[in-house]
N, C-alpha and C positions, 0 to 999 in steps of 0.2 A: 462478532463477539468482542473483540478487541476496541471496536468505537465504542460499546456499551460498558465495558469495564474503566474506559478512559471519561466517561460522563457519570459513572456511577458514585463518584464523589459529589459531583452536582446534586442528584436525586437525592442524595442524603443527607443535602443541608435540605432542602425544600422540604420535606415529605417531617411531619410533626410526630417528635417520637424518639427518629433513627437517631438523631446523634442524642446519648446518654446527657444530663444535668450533670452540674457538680453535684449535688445532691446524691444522685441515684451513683456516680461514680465512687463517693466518701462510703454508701452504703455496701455500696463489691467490694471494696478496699477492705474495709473493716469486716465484714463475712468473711471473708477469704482466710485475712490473717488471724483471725478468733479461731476458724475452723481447725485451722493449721495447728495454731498452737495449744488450744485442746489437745489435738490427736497426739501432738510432740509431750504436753506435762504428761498425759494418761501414758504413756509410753515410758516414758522416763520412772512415774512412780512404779509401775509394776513391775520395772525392773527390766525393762527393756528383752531382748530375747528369751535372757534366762525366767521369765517368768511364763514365755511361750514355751520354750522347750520344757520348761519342767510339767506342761499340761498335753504334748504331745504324745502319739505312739512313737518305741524305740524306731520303728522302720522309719520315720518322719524325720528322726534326727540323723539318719544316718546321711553320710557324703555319696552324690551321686556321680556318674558320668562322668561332671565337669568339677568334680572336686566343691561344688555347693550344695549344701543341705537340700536335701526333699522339699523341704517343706517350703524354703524358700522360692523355689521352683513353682511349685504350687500358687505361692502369691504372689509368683511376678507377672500374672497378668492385672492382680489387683493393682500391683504398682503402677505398672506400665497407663492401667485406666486412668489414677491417680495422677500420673503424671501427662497425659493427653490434659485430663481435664483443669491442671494446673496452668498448662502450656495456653490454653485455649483459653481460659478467664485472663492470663498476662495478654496475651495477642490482643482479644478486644478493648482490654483496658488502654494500652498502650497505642493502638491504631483510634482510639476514642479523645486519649490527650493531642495525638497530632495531628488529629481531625481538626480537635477543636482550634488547634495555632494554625493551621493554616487558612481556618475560615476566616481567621482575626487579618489577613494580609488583602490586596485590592491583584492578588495573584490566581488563574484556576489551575495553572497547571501542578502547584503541591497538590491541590485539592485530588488530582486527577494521580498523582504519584505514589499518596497515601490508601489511594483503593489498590493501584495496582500492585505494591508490594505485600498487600494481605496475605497472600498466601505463602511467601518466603519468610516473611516475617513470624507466621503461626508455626510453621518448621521450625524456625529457631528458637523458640521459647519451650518449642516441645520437646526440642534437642537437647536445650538447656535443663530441661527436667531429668530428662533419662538420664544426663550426665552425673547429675548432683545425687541420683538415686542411688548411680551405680556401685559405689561404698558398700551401701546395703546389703549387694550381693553375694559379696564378699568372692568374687570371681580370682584363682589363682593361676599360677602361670599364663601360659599363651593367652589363654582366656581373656584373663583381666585385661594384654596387651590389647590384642585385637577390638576390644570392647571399647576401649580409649578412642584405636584408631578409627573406627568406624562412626563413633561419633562427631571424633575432630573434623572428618573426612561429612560428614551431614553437616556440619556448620559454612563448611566451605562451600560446599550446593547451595544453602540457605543464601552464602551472599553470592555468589556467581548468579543465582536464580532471581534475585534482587537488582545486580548490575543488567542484567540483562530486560528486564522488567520496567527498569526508569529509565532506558535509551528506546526505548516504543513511547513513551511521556514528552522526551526529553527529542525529539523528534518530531511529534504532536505540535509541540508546543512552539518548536522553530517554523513549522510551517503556516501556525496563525499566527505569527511575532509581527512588528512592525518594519524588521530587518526584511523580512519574505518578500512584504509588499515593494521595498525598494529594492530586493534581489533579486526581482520576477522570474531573470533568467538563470539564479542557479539553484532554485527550487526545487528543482527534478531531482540532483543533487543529493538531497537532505533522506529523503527514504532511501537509497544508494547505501550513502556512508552510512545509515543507520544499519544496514544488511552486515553489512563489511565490520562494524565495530560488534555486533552480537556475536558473529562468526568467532573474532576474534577472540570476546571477552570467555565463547566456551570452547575454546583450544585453551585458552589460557587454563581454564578452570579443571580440565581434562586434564592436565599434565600436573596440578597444585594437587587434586587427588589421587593421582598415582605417586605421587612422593609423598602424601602421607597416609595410604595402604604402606607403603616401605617398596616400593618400585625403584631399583637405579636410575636415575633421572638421565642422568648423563650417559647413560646403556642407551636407552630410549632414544635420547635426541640424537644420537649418531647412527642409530637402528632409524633413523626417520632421516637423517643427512642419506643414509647410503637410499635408502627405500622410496627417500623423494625425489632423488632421478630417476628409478622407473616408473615408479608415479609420473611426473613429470613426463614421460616420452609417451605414456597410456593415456595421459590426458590434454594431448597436444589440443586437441576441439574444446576442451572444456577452459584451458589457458586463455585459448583464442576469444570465444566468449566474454571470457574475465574483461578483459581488455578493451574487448571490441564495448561491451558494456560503459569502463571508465573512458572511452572514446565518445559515446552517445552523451553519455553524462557532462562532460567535459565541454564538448563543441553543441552542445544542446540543437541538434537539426529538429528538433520536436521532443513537446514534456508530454505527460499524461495528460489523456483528456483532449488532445488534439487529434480534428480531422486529416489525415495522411494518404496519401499515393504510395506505394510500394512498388516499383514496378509495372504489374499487371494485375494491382489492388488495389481497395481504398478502403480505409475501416478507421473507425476510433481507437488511438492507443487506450490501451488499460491498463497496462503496468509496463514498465522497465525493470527487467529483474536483472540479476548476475548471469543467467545462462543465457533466457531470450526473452523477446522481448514480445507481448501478447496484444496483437491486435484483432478487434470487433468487426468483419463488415457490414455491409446491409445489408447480409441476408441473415445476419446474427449470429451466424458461424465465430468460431476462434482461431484465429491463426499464431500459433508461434513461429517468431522469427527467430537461428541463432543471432543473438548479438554480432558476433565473430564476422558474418555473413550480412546483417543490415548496416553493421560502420561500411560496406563496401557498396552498399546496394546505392541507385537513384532514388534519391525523396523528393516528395511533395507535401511540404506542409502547407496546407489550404488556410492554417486556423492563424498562418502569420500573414494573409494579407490583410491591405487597408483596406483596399477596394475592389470589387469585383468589373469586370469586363461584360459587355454586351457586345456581340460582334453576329453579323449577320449581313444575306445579304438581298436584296428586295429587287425580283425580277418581274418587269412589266412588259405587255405587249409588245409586239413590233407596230399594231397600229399607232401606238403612243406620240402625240404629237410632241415637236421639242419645247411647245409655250408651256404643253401639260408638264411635261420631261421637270422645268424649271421649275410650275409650280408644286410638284411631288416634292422636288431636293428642299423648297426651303422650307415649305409645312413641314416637312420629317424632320429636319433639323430645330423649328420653334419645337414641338413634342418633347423632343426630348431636353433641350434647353428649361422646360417650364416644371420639368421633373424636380420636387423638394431634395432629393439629395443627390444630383445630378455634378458629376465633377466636369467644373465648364471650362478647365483649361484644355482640354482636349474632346470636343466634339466632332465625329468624324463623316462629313455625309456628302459621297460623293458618285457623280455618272462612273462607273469600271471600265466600262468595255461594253462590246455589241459580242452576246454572249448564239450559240446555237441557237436558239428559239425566246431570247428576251433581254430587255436594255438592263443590265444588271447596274443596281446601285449600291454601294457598299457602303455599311454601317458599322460604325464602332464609338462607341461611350462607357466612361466609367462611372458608376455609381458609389457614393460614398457608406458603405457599407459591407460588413464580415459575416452577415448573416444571413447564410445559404435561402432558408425560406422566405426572409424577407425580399429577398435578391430576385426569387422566385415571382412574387408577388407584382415587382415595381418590373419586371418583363416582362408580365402575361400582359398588364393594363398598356404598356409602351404598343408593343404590338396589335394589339386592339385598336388603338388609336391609330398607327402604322393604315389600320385598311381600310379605316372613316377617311383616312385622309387621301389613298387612292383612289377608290370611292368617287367623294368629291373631287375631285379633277378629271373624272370622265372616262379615266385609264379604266384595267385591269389589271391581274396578278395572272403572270405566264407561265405555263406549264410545258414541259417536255413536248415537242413537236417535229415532224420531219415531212418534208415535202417531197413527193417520189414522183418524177416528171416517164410519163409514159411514153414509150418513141414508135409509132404503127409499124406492122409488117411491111409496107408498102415500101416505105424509106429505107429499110434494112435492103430490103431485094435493091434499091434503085444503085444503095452506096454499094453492093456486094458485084454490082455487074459494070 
């Protein structure tokens, strides 16, 4: 959802239509404001209310509940539609003008910033309305206050919901930058601090709307000084985590997206979050890890080698003569020499030892490559060739064996007497 909302600026420049002309925008402009000021002359000449109440019933006029006429009650849903639909024509038109300036820049990420604020943006203009309405209502006492606050209190969601909206852009956007590509390693980083700053920006936002409902702030923040060391001692695991987390982050032992060892696992990371950390294995299982608990654990990041290792070991008869012996060591050794991404500083091909049941030769070579299947590939054909090349020399390949020497009864009686 959130890739599709951050491309959705793209599809709306492409797609012939979505973004409005000057033309067609000068026509909403001018609808709008004609409409408006119609409704405001015709209002005005009739006389504005007194020309409504003088056509009303007495019960219509009278003061209800909240100390506001009936009847105004009555049409405050008309208002409220009026003001949605006021709020909603400002929204498009305005997210239409900075569509259009951002398409003018060689930048996508406004592009991608301008979709994603659509929706705190259409709050705010709607919020805008109700405010500008609220006169009308003529709301007195607590009413009227409360009415303010609850508005001022939606304008501050509109931008907390906004701030928090362009650091998912603003995040995006650092990770295709050309700074990522030279930061490769503090990449993992960037979705991190992104976590940590939305956190932030709604605690922020959390306490900006309880001071203006009319909450003691400073009640609060010492009701949360005293409350956050038991907090703090209930949430000892969840600290640890935090930590253990900016510890991953930090000393980068693996990003997302890498093959890992855990222990007595291996799976693809998928995310690094604040609490743990989600790994993939092959059986497509999901493992999470606390944070807290894998900054402590053994890793194996597989996806930072250069090269992988061939290590094996090639056990031949005991009939095996030593000219054959000779000729196996240096064919295996040209094999893998003629290999295209063969790392030939260190080619390793040597007689071991005279093993139980076969002249063990030990192999080892590095191949110049990080990609498991490919790696796969360039050791199945090595091997192969490995038995062409025993093969011809005459040899064989030795198998487990045991020689059991039988002693007759006869001998037994002779040594026993």
């Amino acid at each position: 959802m959130r890739d599709q909302e951050l491309t959705m600026a793209h599809s709306l420049s492409d797609r012939s239509g979505s973004v409005p002309q000057e033309g067609q925008f000068g026509a909403l402009v001018v609808l709008a404001c004609a409409a408006l000021s119609a409704a405001g002359c015709a209002y005005v000449l009739l006389g504005g209310d007194a020309w409504l109440q003088a056509r009303l019933p007495a019960n219509l006029a009278q003061p209800s509940l909240w100390g506001v006429p009936r009847w105004r009650l009555l049409l405050s849903p008309v208002v409220l539609l009026i003001a949605w639909a006021v709020g909603y024509l400002l929204s498009r038109l305005s997210r239409g003008v900075l569509l259009r300036l951002a398409l003018r820049t060689d930048n996508r990420w406004d592009e991608a910033l301008v979709a994603r604020i659509g929706a705190p943006l259409t709050l705010f203009w709607l919020l805008l309305s109700i405010y500008l309405l609220l006169p009308w209502m003529e709301l007195a006492g607590i009413f009227h206050s409360w009415a303010h606050r609850i508005s001022r209190a939606g304008f501050l969601l509109a931008l907390f919901w906004g701030l928090s909206r362009s650091l998912d852009v603003a995040g995006h956007a650092i990770s295709e930058s050309g700074w990522a590509r030279l930061h490769a390693g503090t990449l993992s980083l960037v979705p991190l601090a992104a976590r940590i700053a939305k956190v932030a920006i709604w605690v922020l936002g959390v306490v900006d709307l309880l001071s203006e409902l009319g909450y003691p702030i400073a009640s609060l923040i010492a009701g949360l000084g005293i409350g956050g060391l038991a907090v703090a001692l209930a949430a000892q695991k969840t600290v640890e985590n935090l930590f253990g987390a900016f510890s991953i982050g930090a000393d980068q032992p693996f990003r997302e997206g890498d093959f890992v060892r855990v222990e007595d696992f291996v799976g693809t990371v998928e995310v690094i979050g604040l609490r743990s950390t989600k790994i993939r294995t092959l059986d497509r299982t999901l493992i999470g890890v606390p944070s807290g608990k894998l900054a402590e654990m053994r890793l194996e990041s597989y996806s930072a080698r250069d090269r992988l290792r061939l290590a094996c070991n090639v056990g031949l008869v005991y009939s095996t003569t030593p000219a054959q012996l000779r000729s196996v060591l240096t064919e295996l050794e040209l094999v893998l020499r003629a290999q295209p991404k063969i790392w030939s500083e260190a080619v390793v091909v040597r007689f071991k030892e005279f093993g139980d049941s076969s002249l063990n030769i030990e192999v080892m070579a590095w191949f110049q490559t990080a990609d498991w299947a490919e790696f796969q590939l360039i050791r199945q054909e090595v091997l192969l060739q490995f038995m062409d090349v025993v093969s011809r020399a005459g040899s064989s390949f030795a198998f487990p064996t045991r020689t059991v020497h039988l002693v007759p009864e006869s001998s037994l009686a002779r040594s026993d007497g």
